[in-house]
Each structure stands twice: as C-alpha cells, then as structure tokens.
C-alpha positions, 0 to 999 in steps of 0.5 A: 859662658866661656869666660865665665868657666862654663865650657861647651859640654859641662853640666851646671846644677841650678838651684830653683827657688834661690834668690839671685843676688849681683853677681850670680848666674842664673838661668832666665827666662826674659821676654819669652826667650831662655838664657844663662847670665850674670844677675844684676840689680840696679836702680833701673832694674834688673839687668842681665850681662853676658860673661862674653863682652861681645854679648849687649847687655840685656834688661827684660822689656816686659818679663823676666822669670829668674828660674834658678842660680848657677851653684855648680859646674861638672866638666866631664873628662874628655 
C-alpha cells in the first residue's frame, strides 16, 4: 500500500465492526484469502482495488467478510 502511505514497517489500527464506505481501506477476507484494499461499492458489488495499479482489481467469487477499516497509521522511526 505504498502508495497509499502505508509503508513496510508501520502499524495500522483497524476498527472492527465499522461499516466501510467507498473509498476506505479495510482489511478483508475474499475468497479465503486475507487482504488490505480500497473498499468500493458499486452497481456489480463490492469491488476491492489496490493502491498499486499493477495490482487487478479483485471482486470476491463467492465470499468476502469486511473484518475492519483502516482508521490510523504508525510509522515507526527508523
């Protein structure tokens, strides 16, 4: 989530049982495998975009389980 200001070291506080809206990071479980990416809901569903455009854009196949929203970042001095 570099681009997103989320840097290799840093802590992020998650907020469980917040509802996400667009445009919010959340931490996610889709299809069995855990993730942290852009929330987005849409006339298709719920779609989960990386901060990295290299990254595809992911829309759960059978389940996705929302387990929190990004609400803060540490970044540790190094």
């Amino acid at each position: 989530m570099l681009e997103a200001g989320i840097l290799p070291g840093d802590v992020v506080l998650v907020e469980r049982g917040r509802e996400a809206h667009n445009g919010d990071i959340v931490i996610a479980c889709v299809d069995g495998a855990w993730t942290m990416k852009y929330f987005f809901k849409d006339a298709e569903g719920v779609r989960l975009e990386a901060a990295n455009r290299n990254y595809a854009t992911i829309r759960p196949n059978h389940k996705l389980a929302v387990e929190g929203v990004v609400s803060s970042v540490i970044r540790k001095l190094r």
